[in-house]
C-alpha positions as CSV (number, residue, x, y, z in Angstrom):
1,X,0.0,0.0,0.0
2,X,1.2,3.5,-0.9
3,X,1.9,6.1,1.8
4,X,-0.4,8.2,0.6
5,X,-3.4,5.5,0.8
6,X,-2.3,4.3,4.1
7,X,-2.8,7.9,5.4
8,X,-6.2,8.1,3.9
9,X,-7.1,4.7,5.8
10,X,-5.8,5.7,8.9
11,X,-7.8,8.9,8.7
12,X,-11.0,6.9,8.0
13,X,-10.5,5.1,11.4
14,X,-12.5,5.9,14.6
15,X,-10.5,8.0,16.9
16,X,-9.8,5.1,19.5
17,X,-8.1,3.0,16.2
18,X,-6.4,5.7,15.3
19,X,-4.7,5.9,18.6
20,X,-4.1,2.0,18.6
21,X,-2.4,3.0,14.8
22,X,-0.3,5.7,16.8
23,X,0.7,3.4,19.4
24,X,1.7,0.3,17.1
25,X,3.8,2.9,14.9
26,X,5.8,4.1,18.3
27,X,6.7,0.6,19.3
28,X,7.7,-1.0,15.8
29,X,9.6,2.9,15.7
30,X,11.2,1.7,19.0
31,X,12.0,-2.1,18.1
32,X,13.6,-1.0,14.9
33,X,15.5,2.6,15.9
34,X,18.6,1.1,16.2
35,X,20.0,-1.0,13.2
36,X,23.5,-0.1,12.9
37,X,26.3,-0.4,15.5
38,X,27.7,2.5,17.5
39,X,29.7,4.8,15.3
40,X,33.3,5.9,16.4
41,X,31.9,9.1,17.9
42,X,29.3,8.1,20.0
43,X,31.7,5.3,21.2
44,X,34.4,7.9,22.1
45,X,32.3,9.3,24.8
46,X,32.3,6.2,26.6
47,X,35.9,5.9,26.4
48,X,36.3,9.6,28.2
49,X,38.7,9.2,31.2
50,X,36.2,11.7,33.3
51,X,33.8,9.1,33.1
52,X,35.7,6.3,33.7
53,X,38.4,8.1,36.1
54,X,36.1,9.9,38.6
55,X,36.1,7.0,40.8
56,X,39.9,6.5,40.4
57,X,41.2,7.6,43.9
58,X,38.7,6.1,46.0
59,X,40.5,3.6,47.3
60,X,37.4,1.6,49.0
61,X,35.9,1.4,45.5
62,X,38.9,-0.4,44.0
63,X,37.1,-3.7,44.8
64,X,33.5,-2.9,43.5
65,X,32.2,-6.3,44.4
66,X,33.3,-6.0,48.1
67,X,32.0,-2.1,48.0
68,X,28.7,-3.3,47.4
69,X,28.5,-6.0,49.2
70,X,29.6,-3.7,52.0
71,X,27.2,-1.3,51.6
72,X,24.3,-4.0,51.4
73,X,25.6,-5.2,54.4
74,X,25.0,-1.7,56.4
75,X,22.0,-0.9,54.7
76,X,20.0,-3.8,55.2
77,X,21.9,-6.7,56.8
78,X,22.3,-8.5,53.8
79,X,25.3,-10.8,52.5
């Protein structure tokens, strides 16, 4: 079906179809947004020492497992 037809069925719908048609189009929009990988640029932002260096001279953080763990523990008594 053409794009143009397609609009003219859509704007022969009922109101409450037409918002099921608006809500189908936002989730197939949503499952399909991203098709291609990452390119270099948005990747590089990742990579920014600021993000991963902000932690860097906290020495109780060096084990993040055991910071957790630790935190859990005075928190709410867990293990």
């Amino acid at each position: 079906m053409e794009t143009l037809q397609l609009v003219k069925e859509i704007e022969g719908l009922p109101d409450e179809a037409k918002q099921e048609v608006e809500a189908l189009v936002l989730a197939l929009k949503l499952r399909y947004s991203r098709q291609t990988p990452l390119t270099q640029e948005e990747l590089i932002g990742w990579a920014d020492p600021e993000v991963f260096g902000m932690y860097a001279d906290r020495e109780d953080m060096r084990d993040s497992t055991a910071y957790i763990s630790k935190l859990r523990q005075e928190q709410w008594g867990a293990k």
